[in-house]
TITOR-655023 format. One record per residue (C-alpha): residue in one letter; x, y, z. Coordinates in pm, whole numbers, plus 50000, padded with zeros to 5 digits. Example, Ala and Ser with C-alpha at 12.3 -4.5 7.8 and 13.67 -1.06 7.14 Angstrom:
BEGIN
A512304955050780/S513674989450714/
% end
This chain:
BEGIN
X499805071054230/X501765085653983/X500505091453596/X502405089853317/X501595121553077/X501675124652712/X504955146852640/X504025183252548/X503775191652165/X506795205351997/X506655235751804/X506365230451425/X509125250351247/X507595279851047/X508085271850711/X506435236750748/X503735253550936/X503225278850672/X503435250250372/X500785231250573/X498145259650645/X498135275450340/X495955259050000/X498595269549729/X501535261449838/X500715228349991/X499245219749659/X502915229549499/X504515209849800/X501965179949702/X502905183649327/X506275183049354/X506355149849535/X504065137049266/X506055145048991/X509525135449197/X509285100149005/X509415121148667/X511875153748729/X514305136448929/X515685106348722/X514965136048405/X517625161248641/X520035131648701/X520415121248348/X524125116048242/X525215107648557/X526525067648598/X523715041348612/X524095035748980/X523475071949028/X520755072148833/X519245045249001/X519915060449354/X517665092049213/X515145069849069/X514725051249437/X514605085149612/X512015102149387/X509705069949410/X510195073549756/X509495108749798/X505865101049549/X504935078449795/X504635102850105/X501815120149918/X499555103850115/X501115118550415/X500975152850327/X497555149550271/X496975128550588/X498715159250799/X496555185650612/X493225160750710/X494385160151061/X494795200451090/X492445215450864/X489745189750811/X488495174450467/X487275205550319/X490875222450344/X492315189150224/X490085185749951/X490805219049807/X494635209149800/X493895175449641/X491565194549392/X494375221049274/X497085196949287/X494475173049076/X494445200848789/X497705211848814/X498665173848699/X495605173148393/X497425204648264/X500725191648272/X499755162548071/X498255185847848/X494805185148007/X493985144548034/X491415139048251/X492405103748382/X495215115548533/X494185142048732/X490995118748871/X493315092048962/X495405119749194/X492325133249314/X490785094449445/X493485076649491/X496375103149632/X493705127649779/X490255113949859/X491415075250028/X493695090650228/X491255119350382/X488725095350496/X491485071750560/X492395102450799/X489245107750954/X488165067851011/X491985072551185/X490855097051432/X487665077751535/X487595052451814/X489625018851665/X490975045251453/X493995015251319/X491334991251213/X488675015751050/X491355031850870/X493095003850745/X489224982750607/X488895016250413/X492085014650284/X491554984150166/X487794985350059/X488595020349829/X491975010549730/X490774975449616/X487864982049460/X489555010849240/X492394986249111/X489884962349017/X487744986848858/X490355003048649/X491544962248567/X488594961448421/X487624989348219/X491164983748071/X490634945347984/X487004953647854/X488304985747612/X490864962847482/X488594934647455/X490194909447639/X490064891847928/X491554909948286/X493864878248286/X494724883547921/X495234921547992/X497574916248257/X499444893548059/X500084916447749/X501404942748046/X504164917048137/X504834907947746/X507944930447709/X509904921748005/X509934891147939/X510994896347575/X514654902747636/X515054867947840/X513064849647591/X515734864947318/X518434854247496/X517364813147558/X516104808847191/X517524811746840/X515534817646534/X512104808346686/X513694777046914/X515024768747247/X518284766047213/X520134731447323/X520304728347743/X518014758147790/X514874738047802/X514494741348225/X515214776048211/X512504782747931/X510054762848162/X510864780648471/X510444819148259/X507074803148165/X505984794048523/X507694826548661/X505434848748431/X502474826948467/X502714831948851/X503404866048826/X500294873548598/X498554853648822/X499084872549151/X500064908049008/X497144931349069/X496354915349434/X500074922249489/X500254957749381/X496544966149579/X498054950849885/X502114971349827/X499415004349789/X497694997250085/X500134991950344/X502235019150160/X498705042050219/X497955027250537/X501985033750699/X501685068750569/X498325076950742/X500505061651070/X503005081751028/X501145112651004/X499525105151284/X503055103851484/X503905137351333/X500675155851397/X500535138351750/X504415157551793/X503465187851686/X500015186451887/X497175194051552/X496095157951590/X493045144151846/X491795115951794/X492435076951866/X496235069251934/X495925030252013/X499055016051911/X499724993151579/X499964961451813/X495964970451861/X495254958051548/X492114936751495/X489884932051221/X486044921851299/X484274884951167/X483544900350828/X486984903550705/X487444865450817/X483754857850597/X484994876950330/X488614859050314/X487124824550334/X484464831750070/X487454844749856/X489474812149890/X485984794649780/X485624814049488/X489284810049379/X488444772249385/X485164766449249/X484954787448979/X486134786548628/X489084805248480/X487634832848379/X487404868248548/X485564860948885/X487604831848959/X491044862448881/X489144886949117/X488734860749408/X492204852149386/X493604888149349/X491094896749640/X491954872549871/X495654880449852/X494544916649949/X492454904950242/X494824879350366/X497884903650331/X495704925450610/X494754889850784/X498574886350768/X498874921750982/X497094915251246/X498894880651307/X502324898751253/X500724922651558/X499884893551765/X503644875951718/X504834914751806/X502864920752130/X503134880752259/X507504885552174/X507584919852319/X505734907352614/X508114875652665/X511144904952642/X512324885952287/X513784911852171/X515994896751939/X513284875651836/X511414899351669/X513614914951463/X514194875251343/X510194877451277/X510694907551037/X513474900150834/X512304861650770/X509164879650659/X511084899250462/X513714876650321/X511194847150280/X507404856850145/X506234821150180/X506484827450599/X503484851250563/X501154820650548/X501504811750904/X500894848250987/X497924845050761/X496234817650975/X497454831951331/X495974868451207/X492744848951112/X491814827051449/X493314858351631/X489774870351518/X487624838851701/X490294836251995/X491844866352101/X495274855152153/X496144888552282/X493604891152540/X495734877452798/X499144893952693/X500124923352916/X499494958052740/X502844964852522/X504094993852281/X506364995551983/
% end
């Protein structure tokens, strides 16, 4: 019987090589891809708006493969070599905004330190589902945190604090349905609909942004993994994506959220619980998307599942039913029974 082997590693080119296995000048590589939101909308100034947009798009972009880069250096050189770049690249940043401290600690945790364990819970048997519960445990807990601290130096609720965030874009519309202090004649549904538009977007915006961060994180530490596993500096667990399956607690943890959200008051546990469980079932959400993958794939519905990912992506209210198949998936095991697929 014949057995399928891995194909052999590639050779890396030599400059990437060199960036990667050297402190200073992954730190500047690091840096650079930091400060790519900043520099290159500042370069592309003058240019016409769409332009300017374009350069805006690619320098967020480009910030959020950070997480890579320090992924790959995890994978090659372990988490003392990857803390030194995170640490250098951490100051760098606190001088350049003329030596704040806040800035440079959130590179250091959230750019450097999540995704080096994220790395190393990657590389350990169920690598996909250790990595991504960190993820979500340090990634949550730190938005939440900072929430906090920022509603409670301001004095005001996290709900409140949120809300004064959103204030100015909002402004500009409200100018533009209202004269002298009062809704203009006709524009009554449209005031009510800005209203319920801002009080659903305070209501959901922090549990929105933790879960964006941590599939952004999450896909990064994936992708590394491809690119170390190419260029042959990565051992560990390669299971693939379709593998994914989170344990009973996350299920406990998601139903005590939705409790929490509904028998509490208005105040800041009953925000955290809501915020929370949109985190948790956003990764619940995951693992059903997996289990509509692998069941399609195995079926040979090709077509199928691209259909699954652009609804999802055209239409947010279709993650619910992924929501509930990702959560029984945990009690039943609907893959259990579906041949082995990749992809």
């Amino acid at each position: 019987m014949i057995q399928q082997q891995s194909p052999a590693p590639q050779p890396m080119p030599k400059m990437v090589a060199f960036v990667l296995t050297h402190r200073l000048p992954c730190a500047v590589l690091m840096l650079v891809m930091l400060m790519s939101v900043v520099w290159l909308p500042l370069f592309s100034q003058g240019l016409a708006p769409f332009l300017l947009l374009v350069a805006t798009m690619i320098g967020l972009t480009i910030h959020m493969f950070v997480p890579a880069v320090v992924a790959l250096v995890t994978f090659g050189g372990g988490l003392i070599f990857a803390s030194h770049v995170s640490a250098i690249t951490a100051i760098a940043v606190m001088l350049i905004t003329g030596f704040a401290f806040v800035p440079g600690l959130i590179v250091f945790v959230a750019y450097g330190l999540l995704p080096m364990v994220g790395a190393l819970f990657m590389m350990r048997p169920n690598g996909v589902k250790q990595s991504a519960e960190w993820l979500a445990l340090g990634l949550g807990c730190m938005s939440f945190i900072a929430l906090a601290i920022a509603a409670m130096m301001h004095d005001v609720g996290m709900k409140e604090w949120v809300n004064q965030l959103l204030a100015p874009m909002f402004e500009g519309v409200e100018q533009q349905i209202t004269a002298n202090g009062q809704i203009v004649a006709g524009d009554h549904e449209a005031a009510q609909m800005l209203e319920q538009g801002r009080e659903m977007m305070v209501a959901i915006l922090p549990g929105l942004m933790a879960f964006g961060i941590w599939l952004t994180w999450w896909s990064n530490l994936v992708f590394a993994r491809h690119f170390a596993s190419k260029y042959g500096f990565y051992q560990g667990d390669t299971a693939t994506l379709l593998t994914l399956r989170f344990g009973k607690p996350i299920a406990y943890v998601f139903l005590v959220l939705l409790l929490l959200m509904n028998f509490t008051g208005a105040g800041d546990l009953q925000y955290i619980a809501s915020n929370a469980a949109i985190l948790t079932g956003g990764m619940l959400a995951m693992q059903g998307v997996a289990v509509g993958h692998s069941w399609l794939k195995a079926k040979g519905m090709m077509l199928s599942i691209a259909m699954m990912y652009l609804m999802l992506l055209i239409w947010s209210v279709m993650i619910i039913p992924f929501v509930i198949i990702g959560l029984l998936d945990i009690w039943f095991d609907y893959r259990r029974k579906i041949p082995v697929v990749g992809g």
